[in-house]
C-alpha positions in Angstrom: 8.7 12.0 -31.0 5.6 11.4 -33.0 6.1 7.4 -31.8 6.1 8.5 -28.1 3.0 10.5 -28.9 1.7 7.8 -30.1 2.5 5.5 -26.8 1.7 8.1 -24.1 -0.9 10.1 -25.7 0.4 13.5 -24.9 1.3 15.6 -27.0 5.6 16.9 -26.8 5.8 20.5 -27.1 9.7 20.8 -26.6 11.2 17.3 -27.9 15.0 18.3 -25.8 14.5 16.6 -22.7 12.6 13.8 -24.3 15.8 12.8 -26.6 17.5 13.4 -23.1 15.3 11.1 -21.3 16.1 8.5 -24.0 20.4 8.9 -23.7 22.0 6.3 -21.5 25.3 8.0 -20.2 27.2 5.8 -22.0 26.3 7.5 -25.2 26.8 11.3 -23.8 30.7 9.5 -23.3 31.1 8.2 -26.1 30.1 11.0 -28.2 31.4 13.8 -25.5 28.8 15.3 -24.7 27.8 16.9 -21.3 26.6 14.9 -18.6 22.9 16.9 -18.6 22.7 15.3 -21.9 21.7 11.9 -20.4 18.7 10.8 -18.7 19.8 10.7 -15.1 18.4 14.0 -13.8 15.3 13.2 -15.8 14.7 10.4 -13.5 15.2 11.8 -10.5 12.6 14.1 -11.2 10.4 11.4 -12.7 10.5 9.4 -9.9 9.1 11.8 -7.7 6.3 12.5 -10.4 5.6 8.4 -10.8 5.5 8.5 -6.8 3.5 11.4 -6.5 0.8 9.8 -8.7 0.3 6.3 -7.5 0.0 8.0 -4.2 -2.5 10.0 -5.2 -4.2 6.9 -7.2 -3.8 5.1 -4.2 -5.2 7.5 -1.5 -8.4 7.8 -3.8 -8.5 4.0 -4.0 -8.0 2.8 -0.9 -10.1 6.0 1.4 -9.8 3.9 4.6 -6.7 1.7 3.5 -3.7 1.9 6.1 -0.4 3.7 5.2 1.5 0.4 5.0 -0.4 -1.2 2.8 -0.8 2.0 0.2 3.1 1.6 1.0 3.6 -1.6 0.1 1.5 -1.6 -2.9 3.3 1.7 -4.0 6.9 -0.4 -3.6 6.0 -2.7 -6.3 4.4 -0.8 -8.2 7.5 1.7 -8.9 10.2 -0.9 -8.4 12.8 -1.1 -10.8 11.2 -4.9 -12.5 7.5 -3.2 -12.9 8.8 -0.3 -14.6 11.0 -2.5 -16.7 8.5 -4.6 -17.8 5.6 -1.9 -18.5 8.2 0.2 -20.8 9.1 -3.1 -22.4 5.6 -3.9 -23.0 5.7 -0.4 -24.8 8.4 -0.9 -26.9 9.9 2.2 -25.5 13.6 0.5 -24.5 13.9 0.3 -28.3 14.5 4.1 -28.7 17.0 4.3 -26.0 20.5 5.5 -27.2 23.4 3.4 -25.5 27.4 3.8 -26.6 27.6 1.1 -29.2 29.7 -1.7 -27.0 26.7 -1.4 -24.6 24.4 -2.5 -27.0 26.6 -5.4 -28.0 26.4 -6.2 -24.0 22.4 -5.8 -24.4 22.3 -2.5 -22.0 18.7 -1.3 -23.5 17.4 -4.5 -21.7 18.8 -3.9 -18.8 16.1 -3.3 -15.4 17.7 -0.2 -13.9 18.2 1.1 -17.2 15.0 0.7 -19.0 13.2 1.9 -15.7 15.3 4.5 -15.4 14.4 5.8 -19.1 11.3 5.5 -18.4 11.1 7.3 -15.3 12.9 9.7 -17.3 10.0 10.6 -20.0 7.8 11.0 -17.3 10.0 13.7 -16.2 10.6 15.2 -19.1 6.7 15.1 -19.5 6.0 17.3 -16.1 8.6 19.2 -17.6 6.6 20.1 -20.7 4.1 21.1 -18.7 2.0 18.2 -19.2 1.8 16.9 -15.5 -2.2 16.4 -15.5 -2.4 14.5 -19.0 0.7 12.0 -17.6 -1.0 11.4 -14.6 -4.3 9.9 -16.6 -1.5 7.8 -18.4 0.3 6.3 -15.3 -3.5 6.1 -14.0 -4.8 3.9 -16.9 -1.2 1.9 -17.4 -0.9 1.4 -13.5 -4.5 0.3 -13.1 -4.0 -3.5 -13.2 -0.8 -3.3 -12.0 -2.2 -2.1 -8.7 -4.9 -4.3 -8.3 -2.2 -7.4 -8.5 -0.1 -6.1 -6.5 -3.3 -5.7 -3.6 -4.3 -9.1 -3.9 -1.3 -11.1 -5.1 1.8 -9.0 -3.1 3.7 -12.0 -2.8 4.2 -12.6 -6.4 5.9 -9.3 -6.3 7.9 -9.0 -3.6 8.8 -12.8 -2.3 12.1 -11.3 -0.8 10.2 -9.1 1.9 8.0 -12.1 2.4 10.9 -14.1 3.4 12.6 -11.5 5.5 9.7 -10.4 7.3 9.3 -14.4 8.1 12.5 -15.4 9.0 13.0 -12.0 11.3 10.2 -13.0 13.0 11.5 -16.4 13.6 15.0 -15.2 14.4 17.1 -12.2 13.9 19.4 -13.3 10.8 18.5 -12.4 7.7 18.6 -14.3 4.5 21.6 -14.4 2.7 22.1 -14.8 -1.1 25.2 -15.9 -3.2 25.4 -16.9 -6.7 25.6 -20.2 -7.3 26.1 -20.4 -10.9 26.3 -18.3 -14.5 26.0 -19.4 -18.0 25.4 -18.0 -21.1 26.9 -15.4 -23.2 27.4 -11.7 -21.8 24.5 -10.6 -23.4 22.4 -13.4 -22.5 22.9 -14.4 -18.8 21.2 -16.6 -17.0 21.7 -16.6 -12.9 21.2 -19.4 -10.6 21.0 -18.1 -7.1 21.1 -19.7 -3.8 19.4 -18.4 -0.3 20.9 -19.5 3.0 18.9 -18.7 6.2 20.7 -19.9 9.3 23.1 -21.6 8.2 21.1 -23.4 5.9 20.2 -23.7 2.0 16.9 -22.4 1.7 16.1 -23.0 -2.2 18.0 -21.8 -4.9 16.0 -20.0 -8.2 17.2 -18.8 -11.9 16.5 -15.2 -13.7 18.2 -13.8 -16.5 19.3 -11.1 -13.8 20.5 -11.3 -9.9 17.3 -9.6 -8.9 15.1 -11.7 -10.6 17.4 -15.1 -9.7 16.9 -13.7 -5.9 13.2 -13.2 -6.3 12.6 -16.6 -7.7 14.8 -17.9 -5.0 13.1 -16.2 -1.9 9.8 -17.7 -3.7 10.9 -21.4 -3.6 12.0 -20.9 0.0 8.8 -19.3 0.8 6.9 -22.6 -0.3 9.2 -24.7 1.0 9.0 -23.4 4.9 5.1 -23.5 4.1 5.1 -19.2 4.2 3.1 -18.8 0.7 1.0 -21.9 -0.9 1.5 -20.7 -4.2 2.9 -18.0 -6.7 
């Protein structure tokens, strides 16, 4: 507890729901324990808090900016890869509890789970009655986030790029199918292909599907000439 003081700055007056926030399900399983024990209704009140405040950060921003664009900035900012990346950045995925064969798999790495986590604290945080003190936090954290996402969007979100594109070109989406895996379980590397058409777009690697796809809608998007460069 004192580490995540130490990270968010806010004091924990009631450490439960923070050693909830930080209990994949896998671990309440293993070691029977009741489902409440995990972090899952955590972050879905956490969400609503992380939404809640970039709106608000946004709306006091942007005083004449349009609801789509506070919308679309708000999208990447919560999506599941920012939210990854910022705990990462923390070191908090390291004090998530996973079953121990989910560990071997590298589960605490994982997007949707480390974002979920994290979501999590910050429900656990409202929770503790520290909603005001966590909003400065997401304020100060999200801060350059925010300001990327307003002037480089694309380099967040090359999939709604390309859709919005080809939709406006013609009404089939693009599709995507995995071309290839290698790599150990733990250690995956994707190689994903996008089809428009009836045609192969571009193809793009991550060490998950979402980030294979994103790096995939990206090459296509320079290719047809949509984005110069990422």
């Amino acid at each position: 507890m004192e580490k995540l003081e130490a990270i968010f700055g806010v004091k924990i007056d009631d450490p439960k729901n923070f050693l909830r926030a930080l209990t994949h399900p896998s671990f309440t399983q293993d070691n029977k324990e009741d489902y409440v024990e995990c972090y899952e209704r955590l972050e879905f009140l956490g969400d609503a808090v992380l939404k809640l405040s970039i709106s608000d950060i946004l709306f006091e921003k942007f005083p004449e900016g349009a609801e789509g664009k506070m919308s679309k900035i708000r999208s990447i900012v919560v999506s599941d890869s920012t939210l990854a990346k910022v705990s990462m950045d923390l070191g908090l995925n390291e004090f998530i509890r996973v079953a121990k064969h989910e560990e071997k798999q590298g589960c605490k790495k994982l997007e949707s789970v480390v974002a979920c986590s994290f979501e999590a604290l910050l429900g656990a945080y409202y929770l503790d009655g520290k909603f005001e003190e966590i909003k400065l936090f997401i304020k100060k954290t999200f801060e350059k986030i925010i300001a990327d996402a307003e002037n480089h969007p694309d380099s967040y979100n090359a999939k709604a790029i390309l859709q919005e594109y080809t939709q406006a070109q013609h009404q089939d989406r693009p599709e995507y199918s995995v071309k290839s895996e290698s790599g150990p379980d733990h250690n995956k590397i994707f190689e994903i292909e996008v089809s428009w058409h009836g045609d192969i777009l571009a193809s793009g690697c991550g060490k998950t599907k979402k980030e294979a796809e994103q790096n995939a809608a990206r090459n296509a998007c320079i290719k047809l000439g949509v984005i110069k460069n990422l």
